[in-house]
MIMARPA-503291 format. One line per 8 residues: their letters; for each residue z, x, y of C-alpha. Coordinates in steps of 0.05 Angstrom, whole numbers. Layout:
BEGIN
A) Z,X,Y; ...
END
This chain:
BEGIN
XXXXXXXX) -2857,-3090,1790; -2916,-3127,1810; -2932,-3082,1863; -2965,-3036,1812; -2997,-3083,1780; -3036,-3085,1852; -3058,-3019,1845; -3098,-3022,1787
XXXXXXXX) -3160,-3059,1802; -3205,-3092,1861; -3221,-3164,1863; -3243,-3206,1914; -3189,-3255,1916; -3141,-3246,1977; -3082,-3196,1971; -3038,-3244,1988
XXXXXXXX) -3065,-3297,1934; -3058,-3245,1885; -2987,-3234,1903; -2968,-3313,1896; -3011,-3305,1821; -2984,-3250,1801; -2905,-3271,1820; -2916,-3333,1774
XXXXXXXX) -2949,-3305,1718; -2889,-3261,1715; -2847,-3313,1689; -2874,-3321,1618; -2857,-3256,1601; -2792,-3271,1586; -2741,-3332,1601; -2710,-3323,1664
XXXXXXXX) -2640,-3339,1666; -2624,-3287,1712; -2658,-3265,1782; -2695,-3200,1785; -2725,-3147,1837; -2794,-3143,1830; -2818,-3099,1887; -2779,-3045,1942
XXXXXXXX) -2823,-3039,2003; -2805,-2983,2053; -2833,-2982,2120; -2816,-2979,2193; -2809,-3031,2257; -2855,-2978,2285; -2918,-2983,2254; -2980,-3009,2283
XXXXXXXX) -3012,-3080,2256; -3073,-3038,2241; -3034,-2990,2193; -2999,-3055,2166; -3058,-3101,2155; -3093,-3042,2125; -3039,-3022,2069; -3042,-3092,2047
XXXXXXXX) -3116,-3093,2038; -3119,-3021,2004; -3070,-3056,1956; -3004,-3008,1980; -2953,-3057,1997; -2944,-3122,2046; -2918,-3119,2104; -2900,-3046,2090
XXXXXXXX) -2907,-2999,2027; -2896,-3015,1964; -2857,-2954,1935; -2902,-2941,1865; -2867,-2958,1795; -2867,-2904,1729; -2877,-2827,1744; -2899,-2842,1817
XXXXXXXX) -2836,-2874,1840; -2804,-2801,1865; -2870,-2785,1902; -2848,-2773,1978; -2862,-2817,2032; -2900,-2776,2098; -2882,-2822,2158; -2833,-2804,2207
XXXXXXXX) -2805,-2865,2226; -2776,-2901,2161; -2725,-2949,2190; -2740,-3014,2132; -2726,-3037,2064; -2743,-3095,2045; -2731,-3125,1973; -2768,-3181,1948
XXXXXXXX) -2739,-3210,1887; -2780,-3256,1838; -2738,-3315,1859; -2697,-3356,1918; -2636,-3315,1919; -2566,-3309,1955; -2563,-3241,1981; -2533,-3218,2048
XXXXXXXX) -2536,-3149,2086; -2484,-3114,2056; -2503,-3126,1986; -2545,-3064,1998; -2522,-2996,1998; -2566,-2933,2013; -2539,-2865,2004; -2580,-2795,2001
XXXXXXXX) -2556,-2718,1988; -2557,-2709,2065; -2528,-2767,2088; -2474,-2798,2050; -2481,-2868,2078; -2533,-2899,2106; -2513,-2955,2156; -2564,-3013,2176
XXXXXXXX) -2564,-3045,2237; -2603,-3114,2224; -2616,-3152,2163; -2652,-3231,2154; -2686,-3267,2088; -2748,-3303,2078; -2739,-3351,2037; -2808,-3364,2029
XXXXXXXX) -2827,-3300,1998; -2759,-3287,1969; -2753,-3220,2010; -2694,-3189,2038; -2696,-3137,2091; -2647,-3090,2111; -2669,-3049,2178; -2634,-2982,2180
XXXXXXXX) -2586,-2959,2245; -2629,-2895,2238; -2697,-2874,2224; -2704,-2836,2151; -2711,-2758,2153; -2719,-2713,2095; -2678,-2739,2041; -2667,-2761,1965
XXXXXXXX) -2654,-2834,1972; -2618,-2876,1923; -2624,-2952,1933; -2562,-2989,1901; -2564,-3069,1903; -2508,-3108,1882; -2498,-3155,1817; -2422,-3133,1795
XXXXXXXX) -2385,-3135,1859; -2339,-3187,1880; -2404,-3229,1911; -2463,-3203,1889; -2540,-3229,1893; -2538,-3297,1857; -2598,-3352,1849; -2591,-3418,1871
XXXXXXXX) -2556,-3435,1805; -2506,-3382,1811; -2540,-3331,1769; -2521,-3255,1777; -2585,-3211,1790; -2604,-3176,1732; -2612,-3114,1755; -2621,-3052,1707
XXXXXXXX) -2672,-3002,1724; -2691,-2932,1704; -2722,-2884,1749; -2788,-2858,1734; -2803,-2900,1677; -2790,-2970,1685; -2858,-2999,1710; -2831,-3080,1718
XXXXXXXX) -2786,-3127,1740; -2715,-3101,1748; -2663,-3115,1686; -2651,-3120,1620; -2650,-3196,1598; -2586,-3202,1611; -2549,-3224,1683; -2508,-3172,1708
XXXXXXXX) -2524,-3094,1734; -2532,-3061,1791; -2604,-3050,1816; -2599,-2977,1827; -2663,-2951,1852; -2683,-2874,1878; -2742,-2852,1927; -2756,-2795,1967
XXXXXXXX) -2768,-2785,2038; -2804,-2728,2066; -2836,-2736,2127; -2902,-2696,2143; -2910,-2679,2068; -2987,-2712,2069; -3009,-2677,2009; -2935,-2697,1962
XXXXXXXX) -2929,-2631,1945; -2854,-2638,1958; -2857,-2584,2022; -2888,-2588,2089; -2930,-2526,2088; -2987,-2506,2139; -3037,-2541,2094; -3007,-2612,2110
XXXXXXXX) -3026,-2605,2189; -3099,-2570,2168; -3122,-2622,2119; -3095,-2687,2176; -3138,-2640,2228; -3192,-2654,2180; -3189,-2724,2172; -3171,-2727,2260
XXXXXXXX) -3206,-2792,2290; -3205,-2829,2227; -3179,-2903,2234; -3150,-2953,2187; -3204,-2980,2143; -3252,-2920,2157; -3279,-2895,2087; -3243,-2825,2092
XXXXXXXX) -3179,-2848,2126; -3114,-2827,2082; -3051,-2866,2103; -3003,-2803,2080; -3033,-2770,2140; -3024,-2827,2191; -2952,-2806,2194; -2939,-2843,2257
XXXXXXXX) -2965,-2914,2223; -3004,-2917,2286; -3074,-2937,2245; -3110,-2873,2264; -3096,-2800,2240; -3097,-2764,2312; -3076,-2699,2345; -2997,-2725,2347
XXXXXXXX) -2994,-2743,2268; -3024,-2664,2265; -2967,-2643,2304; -2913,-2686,2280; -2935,-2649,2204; -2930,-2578,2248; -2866,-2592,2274; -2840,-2597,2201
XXXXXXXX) -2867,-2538,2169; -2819,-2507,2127; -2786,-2576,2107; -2772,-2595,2040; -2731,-2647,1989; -2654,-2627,1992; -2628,-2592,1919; -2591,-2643,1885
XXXXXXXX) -2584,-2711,1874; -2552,-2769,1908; -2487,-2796,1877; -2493,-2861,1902; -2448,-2913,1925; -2398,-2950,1873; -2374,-2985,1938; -2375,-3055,1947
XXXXXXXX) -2380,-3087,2014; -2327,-3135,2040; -2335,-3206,2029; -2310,-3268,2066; -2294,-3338,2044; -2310,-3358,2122; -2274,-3394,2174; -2261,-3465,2191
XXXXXXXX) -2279,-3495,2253; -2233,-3490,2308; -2235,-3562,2351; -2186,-3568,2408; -2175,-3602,2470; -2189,-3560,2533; -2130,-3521,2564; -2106,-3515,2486
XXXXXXXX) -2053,-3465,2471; -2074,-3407,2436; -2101,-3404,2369; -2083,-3356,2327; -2123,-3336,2254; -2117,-3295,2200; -2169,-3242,2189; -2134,-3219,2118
XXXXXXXX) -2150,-3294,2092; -2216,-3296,2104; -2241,-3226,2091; -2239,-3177,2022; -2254,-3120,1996; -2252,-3094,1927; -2239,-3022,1953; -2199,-3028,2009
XXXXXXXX) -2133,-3064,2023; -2144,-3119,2082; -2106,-3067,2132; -2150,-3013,2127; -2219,-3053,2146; -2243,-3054,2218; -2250,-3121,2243; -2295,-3133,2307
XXXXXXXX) -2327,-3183,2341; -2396,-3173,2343; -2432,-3235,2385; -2402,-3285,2435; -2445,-3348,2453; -2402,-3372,2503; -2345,-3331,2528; -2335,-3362,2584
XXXXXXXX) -2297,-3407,2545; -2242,-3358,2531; -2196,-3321,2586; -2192,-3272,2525; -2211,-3263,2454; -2163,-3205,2409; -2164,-3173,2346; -2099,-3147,2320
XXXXXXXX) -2131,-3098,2255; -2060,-3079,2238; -2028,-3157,2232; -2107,-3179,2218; -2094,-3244,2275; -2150,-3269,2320; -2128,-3299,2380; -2166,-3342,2416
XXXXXXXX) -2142,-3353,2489; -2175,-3411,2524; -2200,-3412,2593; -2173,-3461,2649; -2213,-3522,2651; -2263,-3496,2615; -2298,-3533,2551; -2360,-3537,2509
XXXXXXXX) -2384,-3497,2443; -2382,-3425,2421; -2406,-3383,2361; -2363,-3319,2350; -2396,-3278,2299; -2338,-3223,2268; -2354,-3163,2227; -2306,-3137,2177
XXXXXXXX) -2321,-3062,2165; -2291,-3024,2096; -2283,-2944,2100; -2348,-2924,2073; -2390,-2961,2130; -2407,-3026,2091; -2393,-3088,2127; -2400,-3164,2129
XXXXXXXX) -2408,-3217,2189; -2385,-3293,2190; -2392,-3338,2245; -2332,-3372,2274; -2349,-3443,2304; -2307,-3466,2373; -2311,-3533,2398; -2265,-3552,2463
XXXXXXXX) -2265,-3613,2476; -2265,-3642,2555; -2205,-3679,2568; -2205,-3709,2646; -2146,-3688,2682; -2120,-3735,2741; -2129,-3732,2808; -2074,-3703,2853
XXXXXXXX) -2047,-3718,2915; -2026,-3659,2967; -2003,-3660,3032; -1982,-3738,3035; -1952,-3748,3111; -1936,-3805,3158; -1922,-3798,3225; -1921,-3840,3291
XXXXXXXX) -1960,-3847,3352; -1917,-3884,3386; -1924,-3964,3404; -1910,-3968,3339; -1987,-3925,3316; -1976,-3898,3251; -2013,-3842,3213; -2016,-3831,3140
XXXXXXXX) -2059,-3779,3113; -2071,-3731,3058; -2107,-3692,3011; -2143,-3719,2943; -2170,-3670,2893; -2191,-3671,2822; -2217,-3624,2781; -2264,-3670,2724
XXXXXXXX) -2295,-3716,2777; -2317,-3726,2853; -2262,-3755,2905; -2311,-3788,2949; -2298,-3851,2938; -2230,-3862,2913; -2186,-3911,2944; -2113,-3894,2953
XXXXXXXX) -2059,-3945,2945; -2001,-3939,3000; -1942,-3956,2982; -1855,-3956,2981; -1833,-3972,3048; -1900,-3981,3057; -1916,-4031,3004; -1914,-4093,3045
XXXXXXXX) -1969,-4073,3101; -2022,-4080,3043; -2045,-4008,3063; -2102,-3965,3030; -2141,-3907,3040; -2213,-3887,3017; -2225,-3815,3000; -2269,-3774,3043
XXXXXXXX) -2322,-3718,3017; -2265,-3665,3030; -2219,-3702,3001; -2183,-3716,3063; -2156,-3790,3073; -2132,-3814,3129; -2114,-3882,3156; -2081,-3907,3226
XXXXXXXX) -2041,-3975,3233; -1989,-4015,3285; -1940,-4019,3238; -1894,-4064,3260; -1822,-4064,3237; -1825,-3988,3195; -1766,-3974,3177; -1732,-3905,3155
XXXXXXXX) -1760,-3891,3088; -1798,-3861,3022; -1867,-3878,3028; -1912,-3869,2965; -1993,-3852,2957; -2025,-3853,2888; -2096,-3863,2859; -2136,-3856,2804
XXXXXXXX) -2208,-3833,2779; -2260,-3868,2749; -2223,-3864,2676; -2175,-3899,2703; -2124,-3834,2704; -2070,-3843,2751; -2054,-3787,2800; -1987,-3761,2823
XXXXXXXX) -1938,-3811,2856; -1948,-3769,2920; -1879,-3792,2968; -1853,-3770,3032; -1795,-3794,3080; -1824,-3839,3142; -1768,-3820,3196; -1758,-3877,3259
X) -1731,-3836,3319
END
């Protein structure tokens, strides 16, 4: 890995120059047909920009530390609040947060809670539901599975590495293999001796006050990642004291995440019946049959579109009940989850359309005055646009006075005539919007006493 290439001389270019150098001379070494891993960084959302601009200028790792290649790789890591990995690979990959599994002897499965890619830098990072306690950590990165890390031409990560010795870029020539990867974490341990003893706490007492970039300052005994070894990092060590590596080793994880070939997008007018999909066509899982994952939905952009949104895990349907009247965009993001914790999101796209709905008319009378005073009146409402406005036509027995109406703000109308003549008889009110959408053929019986 080029990380320890880092450690083994000054120079007075820029740390992060060197990195960019050092990444490309890395190609030569052999023809690349296949992406690798070419450094594992561990550190923690936690940690001060002092403690982070300092490791990278003492050479330990960017944007976090660079776990060391060759007989140092087991060495334990001090600081108590390990919550990141992030993976840098020595090309643009395809790799997505379940591609990553991390298991230790005290925890079986570790579960991460957040996970993005810089496509800039080619690194991947995966932050942890959890911070990391006192644990043997095993690292294992997909190439065999049923999607695993790919380059941009749809090459599998070649990914063979052995513990302890290998001192380069991950694999073997060949595309194909698991990156499996182990570290240890044992925080308070300042002095790696594998155990958090009373001397861990005296020798950080020793070094109390001293600050990132300070001649004397020893990142192991910043445990916090706070840039300066203090009273707390002495305690944090104390608090430990008996502490050591679990007996053992971790298995690992031979479990593949689920995958998903991804939804299309749903476009529908608004007041659409309900859509129903199928969750067991769009999601896998090499372990698990599609009835046994948990499906969830994890992120809702706009749910006031929906009166309700469903999962049925045992028929794997997601129904998608629209909301009156309602229309506009939404991104549903749904997790599928397999039994040992690994899981995989897709985003569901929802576009309902507006369709304008017609005015209608309500409470359409006509009654007399007498002297032959008639008056018609009623209500106007519309759910798309504003009434004000709109002129109602009059008509059926009606019809032959030449009669309308204009709309008020309330949507009341109201007109009154001499009306010669009115006979016994259906009289009719309708209007339309500015669409040109007719309303309701409102009608009511005009009665001559």
């Amino acid at each position: 890995m080029y990380s320890i290439l880092r450690r083994r001389s000054k120079s007075k270019f820029s740390p992060s120059f060197l990195r960019r150098a050092r990444m490309e001379a890395l190609e030569p070494r052999w023809v690349l047909s296949a992406p690798t891993v070419a450094d594992v960084n561990i550190c923690s959302t936690a940690w001060a920009t002092e403690f982070v601009d300092y490791l990278e200028t003492a050479q330990l790792g960017t944007d976090g530390y660079s776990v060391p290649v060759g007989s140092a790789q087991l060495t334990t890591l001090p600081w108590v609040n390990l919550d990141q990995i992030r993976i840098t690979f020595n090309e643009d990959v395809d790799v997505q947060m379940g591609d990553l599994s991390l298991s230790g002897v005290n925890t079986t499965a570790y579960t991460f809670s957040a996970f993005s890619y810089d496509s800039n830098t080619y690194t991947a990072t995966w932050t942890l539901s959890q911070t990391l306690g006192k644990d043997k950590m095993f690292i294992d990165l997909d190439a065999d599975g049923i999607d695993p890390v790919r380059d941009v031409s749809d090459n599998v990560l070649d990914g063979e590495w052995t513990d302890s010795t290998s001192t380069y870029n991950s694999g073997n020539g060949t595309a194909g293999g698991d990156f499996q990867f182990r570290f240890n974490v044992l925080p308070g341990d300042g002095n790696a001796s594998n155990s958090v003893s009373i001397i861990d706490p005296m020798l950080g007492n020793m070094l109390k006050g001293k600050q990132a970039g300070d001649q004397d300052y020893n990142a192991r005994y910043d445990v916090d990642g706070d840039g300066v070894i203090t009273s707390t990092d002495c305690s944090l060590m104390y608090s430990r004291l008996g502490h050591s590596l679990p007996s053992g080793n971790p298995v690992g994880m031979s479990d593949d995440a689920p995958t998903t070939a991804g939804f299309a997008a749903v476009n529908v007018d608004e007041d659409a019946a309900d859509q129903v999909l199928s969750l067991f066509d769009v999601f896998d899982d090499a372990e698990d049959n599609d009835g046994d994952l948990t499906y969830q939905i994890v992120n809702n952009t706009n749910p006031d579109l929906f009166a309700s949104v469903d999962i049925d895990g045992i028929n794997g349907e997601l129904t998608l009940d629209f909301a009156f009247d309602e229309f506009g965009e939404s991104l549903l993001t749904i997790r599928a989850t397999d039994s040992s914790g690994l899981c995989v999101d897709t985003t569901l796209t929802v576009n309902v359309a507006s369709t304008n709905q017609a005015p209608v008319i309500s409470n359409f009378v006509v009654w007399g005055e007498g002297c032959d005073m008639w008056t018609i009146e009623g209500v106007v409402t519309d759910v798309d646009d504003d009434v004000e406005g709109m002129i109602v036509t009059l008509g059926g027995i009606l019809a032959s006075y030449n009669l309308t109406a204009t709309v008020q703000a309330d949507g009341t109308f109201s007109v009154t005539e001499r009306l010669e003549g009115l006979i016994s008889a259906v009289a009719t009110a309708q209007t339309e919007d500015d669409e040109g959408a007719e309303s309701n053929l409102a009608e009511t019986l005009v009665v001559i006493s």
